[in-house]
C-alpha positions in Angstrom: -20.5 4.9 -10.0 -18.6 3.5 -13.3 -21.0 2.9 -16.4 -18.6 -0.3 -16.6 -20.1 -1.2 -13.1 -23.4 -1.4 -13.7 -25.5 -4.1 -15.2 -21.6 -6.2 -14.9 -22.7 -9.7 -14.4 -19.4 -11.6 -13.5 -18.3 -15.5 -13.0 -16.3 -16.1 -10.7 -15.1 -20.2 -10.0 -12.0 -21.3 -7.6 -10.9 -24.5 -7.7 -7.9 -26.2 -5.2 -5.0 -27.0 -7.0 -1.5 -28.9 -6.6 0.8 -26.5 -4.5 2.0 -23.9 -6.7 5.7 -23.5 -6.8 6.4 -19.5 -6.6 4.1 -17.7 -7.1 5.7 -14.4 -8.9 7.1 -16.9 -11.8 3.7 -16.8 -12.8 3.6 -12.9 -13.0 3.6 -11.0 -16.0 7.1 -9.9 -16.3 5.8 -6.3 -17.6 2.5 -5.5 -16.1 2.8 -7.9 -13.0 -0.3 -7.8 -10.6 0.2 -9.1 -7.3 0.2 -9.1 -3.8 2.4 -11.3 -1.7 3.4 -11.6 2.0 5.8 -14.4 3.3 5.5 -16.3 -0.3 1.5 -16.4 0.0 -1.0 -14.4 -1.3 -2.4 -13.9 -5.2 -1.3 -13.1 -8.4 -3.4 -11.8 -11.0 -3.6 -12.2 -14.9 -5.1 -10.2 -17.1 -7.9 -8.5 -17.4 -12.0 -8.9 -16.9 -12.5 -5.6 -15.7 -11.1 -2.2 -15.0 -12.7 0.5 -13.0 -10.9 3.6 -12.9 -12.1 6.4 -10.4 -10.8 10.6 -9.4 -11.5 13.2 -7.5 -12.5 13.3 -3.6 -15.1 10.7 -3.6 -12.6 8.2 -5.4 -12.8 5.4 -2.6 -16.6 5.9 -1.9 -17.1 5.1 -5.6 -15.4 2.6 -6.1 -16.7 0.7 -2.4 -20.4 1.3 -3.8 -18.8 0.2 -7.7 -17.5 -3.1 -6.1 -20.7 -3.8 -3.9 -22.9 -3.4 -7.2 -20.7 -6.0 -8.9 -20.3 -8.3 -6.2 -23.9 -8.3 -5.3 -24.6 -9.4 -9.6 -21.8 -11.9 -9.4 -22.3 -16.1 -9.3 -19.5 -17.2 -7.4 -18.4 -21.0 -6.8 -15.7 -21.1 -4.2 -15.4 -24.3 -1.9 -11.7 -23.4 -1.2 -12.9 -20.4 1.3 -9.6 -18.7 2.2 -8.2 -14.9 2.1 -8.0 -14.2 -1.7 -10.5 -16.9 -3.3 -13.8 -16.4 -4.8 -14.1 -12.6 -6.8 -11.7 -10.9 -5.7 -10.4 -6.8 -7.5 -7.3 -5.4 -7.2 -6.4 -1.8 -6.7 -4.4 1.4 -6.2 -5.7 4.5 -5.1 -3.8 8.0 -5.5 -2.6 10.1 -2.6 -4.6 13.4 -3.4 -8.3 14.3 -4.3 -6.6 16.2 -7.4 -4.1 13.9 -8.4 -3.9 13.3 -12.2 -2.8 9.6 -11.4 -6.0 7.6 -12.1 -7.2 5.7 -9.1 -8.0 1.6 -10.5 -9.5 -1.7 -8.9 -8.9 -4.5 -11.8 -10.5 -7.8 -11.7 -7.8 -10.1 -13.4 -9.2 -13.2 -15.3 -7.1 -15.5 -13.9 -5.9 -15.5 -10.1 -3.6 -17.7 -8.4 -3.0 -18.0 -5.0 -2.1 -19.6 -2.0 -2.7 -19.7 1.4 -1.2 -21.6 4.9 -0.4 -24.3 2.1 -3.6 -24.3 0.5 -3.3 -23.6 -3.5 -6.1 -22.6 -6.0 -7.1 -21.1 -9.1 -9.9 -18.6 -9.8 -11.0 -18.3 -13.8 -13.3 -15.4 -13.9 -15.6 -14.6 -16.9 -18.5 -12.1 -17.9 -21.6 -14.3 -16.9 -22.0 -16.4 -20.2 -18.3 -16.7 -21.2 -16.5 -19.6 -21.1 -14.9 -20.2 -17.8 -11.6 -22.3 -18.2 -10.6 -20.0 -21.4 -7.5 -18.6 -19.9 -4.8 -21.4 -19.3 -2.8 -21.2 -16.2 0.4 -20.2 -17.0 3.6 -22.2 -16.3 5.9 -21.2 -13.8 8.9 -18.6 -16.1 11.7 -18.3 -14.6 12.5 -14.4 -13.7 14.9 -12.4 -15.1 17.9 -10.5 -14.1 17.5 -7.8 -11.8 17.5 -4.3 -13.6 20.7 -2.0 -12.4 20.1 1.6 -11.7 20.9 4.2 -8.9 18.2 6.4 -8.0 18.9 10.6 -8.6 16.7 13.6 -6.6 14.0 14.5 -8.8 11.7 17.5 -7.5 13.6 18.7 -4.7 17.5 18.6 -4.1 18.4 17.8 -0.8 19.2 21.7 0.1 15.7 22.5 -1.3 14.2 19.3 0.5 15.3 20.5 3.8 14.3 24.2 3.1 10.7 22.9 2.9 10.9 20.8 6.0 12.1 24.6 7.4 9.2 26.1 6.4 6.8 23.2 7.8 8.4 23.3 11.2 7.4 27.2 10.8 4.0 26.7 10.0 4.0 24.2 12.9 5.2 26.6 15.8 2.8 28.9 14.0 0.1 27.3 15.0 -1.1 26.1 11.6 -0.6 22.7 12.1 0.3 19.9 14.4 2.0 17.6 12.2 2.6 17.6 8.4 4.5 15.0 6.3 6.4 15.9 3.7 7.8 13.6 0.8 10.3 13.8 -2.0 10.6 11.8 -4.9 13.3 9.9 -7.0 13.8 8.4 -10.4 15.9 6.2 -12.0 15.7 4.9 -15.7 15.6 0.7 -16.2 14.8 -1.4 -19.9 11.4 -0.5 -20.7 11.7 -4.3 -21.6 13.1 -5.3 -17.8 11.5 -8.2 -15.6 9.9 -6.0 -13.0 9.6 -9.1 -11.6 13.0 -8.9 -10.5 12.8 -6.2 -8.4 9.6 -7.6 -6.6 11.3 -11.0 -5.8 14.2 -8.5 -4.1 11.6 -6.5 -2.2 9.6 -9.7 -1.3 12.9 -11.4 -0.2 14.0 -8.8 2.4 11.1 -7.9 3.2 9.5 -11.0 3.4 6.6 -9.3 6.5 5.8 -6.8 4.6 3.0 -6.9 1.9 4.8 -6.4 -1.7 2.4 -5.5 -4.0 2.3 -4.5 -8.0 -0.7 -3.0 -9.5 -1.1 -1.1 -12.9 2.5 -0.2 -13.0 3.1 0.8 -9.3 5.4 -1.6 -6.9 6.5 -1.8 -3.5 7.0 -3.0 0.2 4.7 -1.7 2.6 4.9 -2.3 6.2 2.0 -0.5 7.0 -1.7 -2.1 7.2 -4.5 -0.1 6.9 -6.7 -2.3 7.4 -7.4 -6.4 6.8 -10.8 -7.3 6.8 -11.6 -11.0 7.1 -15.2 -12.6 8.5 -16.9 -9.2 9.8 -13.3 -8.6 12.1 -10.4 -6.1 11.2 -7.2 -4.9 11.9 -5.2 -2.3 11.4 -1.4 -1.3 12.2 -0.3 2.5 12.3 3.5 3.1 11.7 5.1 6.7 12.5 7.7 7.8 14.4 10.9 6.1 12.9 15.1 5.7 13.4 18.0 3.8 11.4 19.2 0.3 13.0 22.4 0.4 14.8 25.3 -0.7 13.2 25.8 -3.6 16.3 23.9 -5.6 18.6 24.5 -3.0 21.1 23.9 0.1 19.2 20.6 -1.5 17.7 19.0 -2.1 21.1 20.0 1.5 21.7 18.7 2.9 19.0 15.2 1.3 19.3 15.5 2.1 23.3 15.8 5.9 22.2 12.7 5.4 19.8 10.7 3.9 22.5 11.5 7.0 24.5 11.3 9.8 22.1 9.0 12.2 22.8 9.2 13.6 19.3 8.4 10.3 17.7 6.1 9.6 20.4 3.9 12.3 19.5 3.8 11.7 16.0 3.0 8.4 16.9 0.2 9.5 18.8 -1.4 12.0 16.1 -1.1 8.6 13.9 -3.0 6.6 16.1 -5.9 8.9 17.3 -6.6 10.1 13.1 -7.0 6.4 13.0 -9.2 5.7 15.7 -11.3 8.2 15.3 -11.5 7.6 11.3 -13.2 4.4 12.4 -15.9 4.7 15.2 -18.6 5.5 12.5 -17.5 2.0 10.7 -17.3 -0.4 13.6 -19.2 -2.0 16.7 -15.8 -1.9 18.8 -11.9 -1.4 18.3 -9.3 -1.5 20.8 -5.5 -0.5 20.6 -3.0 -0.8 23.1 -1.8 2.2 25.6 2.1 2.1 24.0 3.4 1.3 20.8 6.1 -1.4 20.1 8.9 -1.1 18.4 8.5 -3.2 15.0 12.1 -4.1 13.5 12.9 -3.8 9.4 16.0 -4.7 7.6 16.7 -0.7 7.4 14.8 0.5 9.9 13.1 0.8 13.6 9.1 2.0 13.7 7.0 3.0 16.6 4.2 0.1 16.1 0.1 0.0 17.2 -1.9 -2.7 16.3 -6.0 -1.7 16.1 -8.2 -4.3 16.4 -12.1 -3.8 15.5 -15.1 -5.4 14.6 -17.0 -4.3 12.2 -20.4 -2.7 11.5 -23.0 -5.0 9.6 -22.5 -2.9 6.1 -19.4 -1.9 6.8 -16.7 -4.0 3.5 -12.8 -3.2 3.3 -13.2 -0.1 1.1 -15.8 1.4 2.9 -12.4 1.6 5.9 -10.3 2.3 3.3 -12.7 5.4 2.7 -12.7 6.2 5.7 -9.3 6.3 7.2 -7.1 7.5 3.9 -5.2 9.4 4.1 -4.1 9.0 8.0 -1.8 11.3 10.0 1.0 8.8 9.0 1.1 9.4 5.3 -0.5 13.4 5.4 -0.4 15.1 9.1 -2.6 16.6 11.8 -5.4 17.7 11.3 -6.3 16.0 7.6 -7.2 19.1 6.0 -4.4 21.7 7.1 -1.9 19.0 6.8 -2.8 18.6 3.0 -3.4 22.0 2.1 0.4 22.4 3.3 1.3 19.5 1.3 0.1 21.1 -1.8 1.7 24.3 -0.9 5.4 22.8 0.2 5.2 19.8 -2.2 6.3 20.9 -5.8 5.1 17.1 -7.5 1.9 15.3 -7.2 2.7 12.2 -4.7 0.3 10.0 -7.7 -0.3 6.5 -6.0 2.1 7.3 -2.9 1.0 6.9 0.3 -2.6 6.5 -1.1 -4.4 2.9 -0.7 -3.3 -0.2 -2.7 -4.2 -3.9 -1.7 -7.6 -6.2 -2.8 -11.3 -7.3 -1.7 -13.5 -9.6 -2.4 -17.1 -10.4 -3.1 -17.8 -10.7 1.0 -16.1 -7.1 1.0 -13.1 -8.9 2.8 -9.6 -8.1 1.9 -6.1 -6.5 2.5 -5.4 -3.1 2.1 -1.9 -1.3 2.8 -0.6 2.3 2.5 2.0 2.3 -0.4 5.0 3.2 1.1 8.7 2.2 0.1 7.3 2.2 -3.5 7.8 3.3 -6.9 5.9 3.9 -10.0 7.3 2.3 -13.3 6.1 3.9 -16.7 5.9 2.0 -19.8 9.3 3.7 -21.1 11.5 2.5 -17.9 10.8 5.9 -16.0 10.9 5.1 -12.0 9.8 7.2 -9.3 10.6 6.3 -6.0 9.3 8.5 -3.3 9.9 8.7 0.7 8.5 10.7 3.5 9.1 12.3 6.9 6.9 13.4 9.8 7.2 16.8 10.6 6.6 18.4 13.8 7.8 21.3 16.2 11.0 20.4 17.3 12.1 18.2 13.9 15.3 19.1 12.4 15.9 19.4 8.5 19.0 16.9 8.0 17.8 14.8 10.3 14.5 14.6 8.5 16.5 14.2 5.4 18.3 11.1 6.3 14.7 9.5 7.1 13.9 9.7 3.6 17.3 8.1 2.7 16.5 5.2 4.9 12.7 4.9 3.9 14.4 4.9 0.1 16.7 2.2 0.7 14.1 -1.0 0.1 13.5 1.0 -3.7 17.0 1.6 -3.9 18.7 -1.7 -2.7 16.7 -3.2 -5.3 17.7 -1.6 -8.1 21.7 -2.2 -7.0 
């Protein structure tokens, strides 16, 4: 556990407010923190704390981190809803040796709303002065930053080679299932409102969760788990195709989807990492026989929706612990999958695919996988990265043009 954990008394006070108008004009337009789903949801400002966490037992720290804090805060919160009270935002990386640092950061100020109820939360060290940080007024955002995303690690030829060599490894009988990623970057005004590009992102992608922490942003549709009152949920994307160009070719398209054996076993290794990731964690879960097909703006996915309640000790990060990474982000099984990663993969994935969302002081919270994201550096540097699932009978370029769809949300932004 963090030094900065322990012996951290924290103040935590919500009070209801007016309704806010949007809440991303109250972001920082450089180091935005937020986390926002159909225009509800929190957004942070500055900092009380920072935790930062590495190596294999990153997520298990920082679950037994948080519960030290949360057990030594004083918290007032008569608003009760999803994102009131304490509440820590974070970002986890991909891999146990990642460089990227994995973070929870407990802003001072959080604003939020929820089914049209508004609040404020001024957190403090226990014997500050609570009501220091004024609310900020709403700032109107920025123009959108204009830059075309280039192949980084691997060139397509070289991308496909590796998906080559993982369809070997998988007829080889080293493997059931591996995902492999690549990554792109683009160059914006270190000085840009990266606001911008999350009000795009939110926008058209309004049901999935667009988040921003410590410099990484995105649009996830994938849950992997919400925790709320001692129940969870959970829903497990894989197997995926491009929406038809028409009415007719769309319902075609998602018909073939719903029938592909290839994306139906993915699917399947998805779900059963997932289930069995949790039986330790909770009293009972339950998922459907068949997936659904979920529709995106770019995109059909094969869909499952887990359902759970949970053990008596069990908070959000304890799951997240125990579920990351699942077979739709690494591969089947967990281990070979990611020792082929690091042998195909020539760039470390940093907070891709990993764990990014928030909890609070009940251990309740909202945590998605970061996909359709990027990472944006101090000096304008973006990465963008996107991923297939690989099995027996995948085929290289059509692998490929996965990735180009599952860049598109990154990419349509920055146009």
């Amino acid at each position: 556990m963090p030094s900065a954990a322990t012996g951290l008394a924290l103040r935590a006070v919500t009070e209801r407010v007016d309704d806010h108008d949007d809440l991303l004009s109250r972001a920082d337009a450089r180091h935005p923190l937020v986390a926002l789903r159909r225009g509800d949801g929190i957004v942070g400002i500055g900092e009380v704390v920072r935790l930062t966490f590495s190596g294999p037992d990153r997520v298990r720290d920082a679950a037994a981190a948080w519960r030290a804090i949360a057990s030594a805060a004083e918290v007032v919160d008569p608003v009760h809803r999803p994102g009131t009270g304490l509440v820590a935002m974070g970002a986890f990386a991909f891999a146990d040796g990642s460089s990227a640092p994995s973070v929870l950061v407990v802003p001072e100020l959080i604003i939020g709303r929820h089914d049209g109820v508004s609040w404020v939360t001024r957190i403090t060290r226990q014997g500050g002065e609570v009501g220091a940080v004024e609310l900020p007024d709403p700032q109107p955002i920025g123009e959108r930053p204009r830059a075309t995303l280039a192949a980084a690690s691997l060139s397509r030829e070289e991308f496909t080679a590796v998906v080559g060599r993982a369809v070997d490894a998988i007829r080889a009988g080293r493997i059931e299932k591996v995902v492999i990623a690549r990554d792109a970057t683009a160059s914006i005004p270190p000085d840009a409102d990266r606001r911008a590009l999350l009000h795009e992102l939110a926008d058209r992608y309004p049901d999935c969760l667009t988040f921003a922490v410590d410099g990484h942003i995105g649009a996830s549709p994938e849950t992997l788990v919400s925790v709320h009152g001692g129940e969870a949920s959970a829903r497990v994307l894989a197997g995926s195709t491009a929406r038809g160009a028409s009415a007719a070719d769309d319902a075609a398209a998602a018909a073939q989807l719903a029938t592909s054996t290839k994306d139906l076993d993915e699917h399947a290794f998805a779900v059963h990492s997932v289930l069995d990731a949790l039986r330790p964690h909770v009293r009972a879960v339950t998922a459907s026989d068949l997936p659904f097909t979920l529709k995106l703006p770019n995109l059909w996915h094969l869909a499952t929706d887990v359902e759970m309640q949970l053990g008596e000790s069990s908070s959000a990060l304890d799951l997240v612990a125990a579920l990351h990474p699942t077979a739709a982000v690494a591969g089947s099984p967990t281990d070979a999958a990611l020792a082929l990663i690091a042998e195909l993969e020539p760039f470390d994935r940093g907070r891709y695919a990993g764990p990014v969302g928030w909890i609070d002081q009940d251990g309740d919270g909202e945590w998605v996988i970061a996909l359709r994201c990027a990472r944006i550096d101090d000096d304008g540097l973006l990465t963008a990265y996107a991923g297939a699932g690989i099995v027996a009978d995948s085929d290289p370029d059509s692998e490929l043009a996965e990735t180009r769809m599952k860049f598109r949300p990154i990419a349509d932004a920055l146009r």
